[in-house]
GUBAZA-522772 format. One record per residue (C-alpha): x, y, z; residue in one letter. Coordinates in steps of 0.1 Angstrom, whole numbers, plus 5000, padded with zeros to 4 digits. Each point is the difference from the previous one (the first is absolute). Layout:
N
XYZA...
END
This chain:
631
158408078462X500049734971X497049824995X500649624991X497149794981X499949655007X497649774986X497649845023X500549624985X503650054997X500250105038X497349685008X502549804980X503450095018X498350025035X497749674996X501949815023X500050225031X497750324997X496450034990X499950284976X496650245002X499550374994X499750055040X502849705016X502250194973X499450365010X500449835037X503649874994X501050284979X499150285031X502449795020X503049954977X499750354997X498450044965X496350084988X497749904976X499650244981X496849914972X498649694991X499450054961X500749794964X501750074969X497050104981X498650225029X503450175006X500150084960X496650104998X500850285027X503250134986X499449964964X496449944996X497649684991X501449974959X503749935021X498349735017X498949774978X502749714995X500650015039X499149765024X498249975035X502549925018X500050105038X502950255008X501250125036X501850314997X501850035034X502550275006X503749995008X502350175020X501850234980X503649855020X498749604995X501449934966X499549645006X496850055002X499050134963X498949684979X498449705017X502449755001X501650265028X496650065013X499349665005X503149875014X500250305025X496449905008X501449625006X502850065019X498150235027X497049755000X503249755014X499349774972X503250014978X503450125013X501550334982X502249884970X503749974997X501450194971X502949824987X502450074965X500049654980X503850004995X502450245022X501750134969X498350094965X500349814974X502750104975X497350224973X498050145030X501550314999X499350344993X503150304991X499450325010X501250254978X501350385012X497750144976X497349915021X501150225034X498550314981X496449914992X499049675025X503349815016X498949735017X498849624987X499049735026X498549674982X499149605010X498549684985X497549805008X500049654985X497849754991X496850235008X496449894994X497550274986X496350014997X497550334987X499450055035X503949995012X501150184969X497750285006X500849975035X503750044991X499450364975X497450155026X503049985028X502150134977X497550284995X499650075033X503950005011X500450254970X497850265014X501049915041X503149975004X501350044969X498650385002X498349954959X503549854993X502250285007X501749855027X499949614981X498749844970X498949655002X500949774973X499049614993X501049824972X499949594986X503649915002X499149764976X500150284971X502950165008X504149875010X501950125027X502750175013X498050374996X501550344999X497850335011X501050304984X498650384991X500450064961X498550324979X496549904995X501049984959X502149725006X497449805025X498149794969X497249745012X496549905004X498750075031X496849865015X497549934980X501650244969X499349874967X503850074987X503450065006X500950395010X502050225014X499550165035X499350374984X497649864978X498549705030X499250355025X498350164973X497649764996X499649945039X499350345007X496249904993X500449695021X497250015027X502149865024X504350024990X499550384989X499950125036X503649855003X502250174970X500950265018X501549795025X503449954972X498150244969X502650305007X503249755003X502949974977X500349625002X497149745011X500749765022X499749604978X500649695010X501749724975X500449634997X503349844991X498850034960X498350365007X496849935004X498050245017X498649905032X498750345011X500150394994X499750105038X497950125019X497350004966X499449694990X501749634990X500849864968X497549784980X502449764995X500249875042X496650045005X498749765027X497249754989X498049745015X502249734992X502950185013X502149805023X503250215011X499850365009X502450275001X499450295019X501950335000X499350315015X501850314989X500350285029X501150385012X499849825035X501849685007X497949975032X496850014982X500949774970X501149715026X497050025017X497949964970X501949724986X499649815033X496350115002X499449824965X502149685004X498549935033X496550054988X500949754974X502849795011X497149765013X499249914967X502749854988X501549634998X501850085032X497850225019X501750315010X503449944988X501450334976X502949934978X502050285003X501750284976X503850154999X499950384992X503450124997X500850374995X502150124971X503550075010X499350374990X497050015017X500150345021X499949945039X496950105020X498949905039X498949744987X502349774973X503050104979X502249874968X500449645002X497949885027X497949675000X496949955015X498049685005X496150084997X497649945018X500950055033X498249765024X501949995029X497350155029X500950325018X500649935037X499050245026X499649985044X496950105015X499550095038X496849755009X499050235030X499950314983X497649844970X498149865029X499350305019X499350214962X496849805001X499449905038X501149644995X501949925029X498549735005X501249844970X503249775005X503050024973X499049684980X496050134998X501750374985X502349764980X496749804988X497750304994X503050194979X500649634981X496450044983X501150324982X502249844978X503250065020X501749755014X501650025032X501249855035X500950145037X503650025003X501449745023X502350195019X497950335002X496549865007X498850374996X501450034964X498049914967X502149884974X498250094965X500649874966X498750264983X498949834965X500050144967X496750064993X499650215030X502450304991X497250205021X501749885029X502750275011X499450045042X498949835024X496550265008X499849814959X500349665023X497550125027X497350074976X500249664989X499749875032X496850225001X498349884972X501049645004X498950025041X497350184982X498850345006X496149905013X502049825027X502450295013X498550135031X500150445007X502550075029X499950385017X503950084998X501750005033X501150344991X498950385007X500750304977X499050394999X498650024973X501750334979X500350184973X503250014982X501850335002X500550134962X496749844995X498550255027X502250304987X498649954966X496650055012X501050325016X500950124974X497649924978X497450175023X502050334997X500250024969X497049914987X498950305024X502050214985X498049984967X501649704983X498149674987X501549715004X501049754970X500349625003X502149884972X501149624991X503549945013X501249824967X500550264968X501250004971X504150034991X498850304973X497850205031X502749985021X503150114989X499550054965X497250285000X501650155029X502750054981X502649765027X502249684992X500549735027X503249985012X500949654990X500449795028X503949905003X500250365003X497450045028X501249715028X503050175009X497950305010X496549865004X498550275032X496749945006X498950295016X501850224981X497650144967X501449854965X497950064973X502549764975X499549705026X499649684980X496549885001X498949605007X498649844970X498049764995X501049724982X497249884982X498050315001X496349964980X499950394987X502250224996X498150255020X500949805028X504149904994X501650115033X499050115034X500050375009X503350185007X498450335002X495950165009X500450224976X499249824971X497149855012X498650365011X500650164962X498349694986X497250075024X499950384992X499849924963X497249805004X498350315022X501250324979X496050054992X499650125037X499850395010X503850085005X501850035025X500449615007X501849935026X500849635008X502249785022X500649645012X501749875027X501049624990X503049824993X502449944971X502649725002X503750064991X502949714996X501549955033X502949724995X500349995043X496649844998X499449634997X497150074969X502450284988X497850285004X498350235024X497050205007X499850355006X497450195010X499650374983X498050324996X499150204968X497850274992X499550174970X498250354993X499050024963X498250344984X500350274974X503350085022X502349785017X499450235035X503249835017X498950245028X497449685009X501849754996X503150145024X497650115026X498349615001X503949955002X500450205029X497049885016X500949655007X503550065004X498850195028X498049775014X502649734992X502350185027X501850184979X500950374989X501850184973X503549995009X500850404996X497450055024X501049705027X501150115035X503349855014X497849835029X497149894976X499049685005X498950004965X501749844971X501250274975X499049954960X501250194971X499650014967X503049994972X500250024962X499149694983X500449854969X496949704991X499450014968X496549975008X500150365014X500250344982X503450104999X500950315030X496849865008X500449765026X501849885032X500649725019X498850005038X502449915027X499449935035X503350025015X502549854977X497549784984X498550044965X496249855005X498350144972X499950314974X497050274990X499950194972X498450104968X499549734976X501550014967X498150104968X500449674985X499449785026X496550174996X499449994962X499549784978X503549855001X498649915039X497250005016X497750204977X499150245028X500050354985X500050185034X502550145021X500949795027X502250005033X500849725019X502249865030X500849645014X501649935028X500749645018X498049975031X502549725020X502850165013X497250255023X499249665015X503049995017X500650355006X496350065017X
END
């Protein structure tokens, strides 16, 4: 979660007049607004420890509290939020109104979007504050939030890229395009001349800070810019802003854009920064607002299309219904009338009433600096922390349950027991992989995935299902989750080959497949897989450990079934997974369905081109579900 620091005198200062600021009242009121103090520390001392005592020595002594945010409370993150949230739930100041300055931009408050720009970053959301009075400690309140949004919400500005600039230096309307980087000439931030973008990411790449964002555009054919009406350069998105805008003490109007990949998450973090800083204008919290209209050949997406204008930011609150009972008995309140729920919810920032008519219905204006806000259990922890959690009393549930273990859950262990008495060891590998360990090294393609909903089976074995991936994965070890054990179980025998041979290893976990019938879009499946690996691939073992649960999975090979078995007949047939030796493999079916496929692995898959295993190895994996059922 994000740590926030606020200065002790600067929190004294804004909190004079109705709160008595010490180390342990603050730590106190913290705990029940749902934060915590994290460290009590200074500048120097916070240097000293990171960077040593020669870092140290032109800092001051000033008391910090780091307290630590919610990860979801984006209002939260500098301490104008801080302390106003703190206000409002202390019932000392009412939550602010958020209101534009004129209903329609003025006539050079505009920015054009460009086509060019749906191939690289293709949405722009922007707003003005006017009149706005800075000091060191608002101005560094105003680039640490900035800071913080960038690596929250922002995901490290692939998602959106915040930019602020002094409208005094630059004219209005704007235009954001994507050019090739040679003809993107400027001085960014703090440069010492005029250059192009090739040259500009060149000298970045030693940038302590900006090099860990190149990539983000590096590999594109045109970088997102944004002009003013005589081609100025405000920004080079998501890197960094001109030198030319830069904002300064004596800045008085501010421009702030924010260039995305996801329209949600750019208009949340325009509305987080106005509404931090709205307050400190003429007109307290009143946002001038910005027309960005789309270029008529603008391609169409869910989203906008050619020729559409929009009016940024959007303020109007979000209104949503909550059932009063229900949140009531969530936390054992029923005590609590409508209005006290009403009152209690009121100190978190989000105004509501009861509903006149319906005197069991919450009426919510859901504000925009709590985006965090999505259901009502979002409501109902409100309620908690605002009642306050010290004061919730424990209620036994007037409920009984048998307590039981789930059904595959059980099966699984089963099996695990027999086969780990049959001679195997068991292997526990992560569930997320790599894209290269597996499909690539065992030699398979994923299907791609307008290909796979038509026939998406869950049960049914497909080695080319498409995987889930994450979207901002950390390492590229760990890109996507699992589709198949068997990666995991080479990796694993690699990393063993130095034992006496044969190894024999299996797990019994679960991989995840796309399943577009699913609300998340995917599903869990439990399988089985065992591998026998030696100076032979003795398939002999490996079919026999086959046989041996199959068997004990009510089933029997189908040319030996009996008309009056009760047993479910299974078969093997030619196969054809590229993971496999060719002639060398089978699927098994149970019935009519194909749950897995056993075989000898392919040379390949167990060189160097793979795994790096150098032994000859056989292997099956089956799914495990569809015996649920059947048992």
């Amino acid at each position: 979660m994000p740590i926030v620091n606020v200065f002790e005198d600067a929190l004294k200062e804004a909190l004079k007049d109705s709160f008595e600021v010490t180390k342990e009242s603050f730590a106190d009121l913290c705990f029940d607004f749902g934060l915590e103090l994290d460290e009590v520390t200074s500048e120097k001392e916070m240097a000293v420890k990171e960077r040593g005592e020669d870092a140290a020595k032109d800092l001051s002594n000033r008391t910090i509290y780091k307290v630590d945010i919610p990860a979801n409370r984006y209002d939260l993150l500098c301490i104008e939020g801080l302390v106003r949230g703190l206000k409002v739930y202390k019932g000392l100041m009412k939550a602010p109104l958020y209101e534009l300055s004129t209903p329609k931009p003025l006539s050079n408050m505009k920015i054009t979007v460009h086509a060019a720009t749906a191939q690289i970053r293709p949405y722009v959301v922007a707003a003005v504050l006017r009149n706005v009075t800075f000091d060191q400690d608002r101005y560094d309140s105003f680039i640490e939030l900035q800071d913080k949004l960038h690596m929250n919400v922002c995901r490290r500005r692939t998602l959106v890229a915040i930019g602020t600039h002094d409208l005094s230096t630059i004219q209005g309307p704007f235009t954001y395009e994507a050019l090739p980087p040679k003809d993107i000439v400027f001085r960014y931030l703090g440069g010492k001349e005029e250059m192009d973008a090739n040259k500009m990411f060149k000298e970045l790449e030693t940038h302590q800070q900006l090099k860990s964002y190149l990539h983000i555009i590096k590999d594109s054919p045109v970088y997102p810019v944004i002009y003013d009406s005589k081609r100025v350069v405000l920004s080079q998105p998501p890197i960094i802003n001109g030198e030319h805008s830069k904002i300064k003490l004596t800045t008085k109007d501010v421009l702030i854009e924010c260039t995305a990949t996801d329209l949600t998450k750019a208009s949340i973090t325009l509305n987080t920064m106005i509404a931090m800083f709205a307050e400190y204008c003429k007109e307290p919290f009143k946002i001038e607002p910005v027309e960005v209209v789309y270029a008529d050949d603008y391609p169409a997406n869910s989203f906008t299309k050619g020729g559409d204008k929009i009016i940024y930011p959007q303020l109007t609150p979000r209104t949503m219904n909550a059932d009063i009972d229900r949140m009531r008995k969530a936390l054992a309140l029923e005590k609590l009338s409508g209005e006290e729920v009403c009152d209690y919810i009121k100190r978190m920032s989000v105004p509501c009433e009861v509903d006149k008519k319906d005197k069991n219905c919450l009426v919510v204006q859901v504000p925009i600096t709590r985006s965090d806000i999505m259901h009502e259990c979002d409501l109902v922890e409100d309620l908690a922390i605002s009642y306050g959690y010290n004061n919730l009393h424990k209620v036994i549930p007037e409920t009984s349950g048998i307590v039981a273990e789930q059904p595959l859950k059980h099966l699984a262990d089963l099996i695990r027991v027999s086969v780990a008495n049959a001679g195997w060891t068991e292997a526990y590998n992560w569930a997320l992989i790599s894209r290269k360990e597996n499909f690539e090294q065992l030699r398979r393609e994923p299907m791609a995935e307008e290909l796979w909903r038509p026939v998406a089976r869950p049960y049914e074995y497909c080695p080319s299902a498409p995987p889930a991936a994450l979207a901002n994965a950390k390492t590229k070890d760990f890109e996507i989750v699992r589709t198949t054990l068997l990666g995991g179980i080479l990796k694993c025998l690699a990393s063993n080959k130095h034992l006496p041979m044969p190894i024999k290893l299996f797990e019994c976990a679960d991989v995840v497949i796309q399943e577009p019938t699913m609300e998340v879009g995917a599903r869990n499946i439990r399988r089985l897989c065992a591998i026998n690996a030696g100076h032979t691939a003795d398939f002999s073992k490996i079919h026999g450990l086959l046989d041996q649960i199959m068997y004990q999975l009510k089933c029997e090979p189908a040319h030996e079934a009996a008309k009056d078995s009760k047993k479910r007949p299974y078969r093997l047939e030619p196969s054809q997974d590229p993971a496999f030796f060719p002639g060398r493999q089978a699927h098994i079916i149970v019935e009519d369905m194909t749950i897995g496929v056993i075989g000898e692995l392919h040379p390949e898959v167990l060189g160097s081109k793979g795994f790096d295993v150098n032994m000859a190895t056989s292997a099956f994996e089956f799914n495990l579900e569809p015996f649920v059922e059947w048992l």
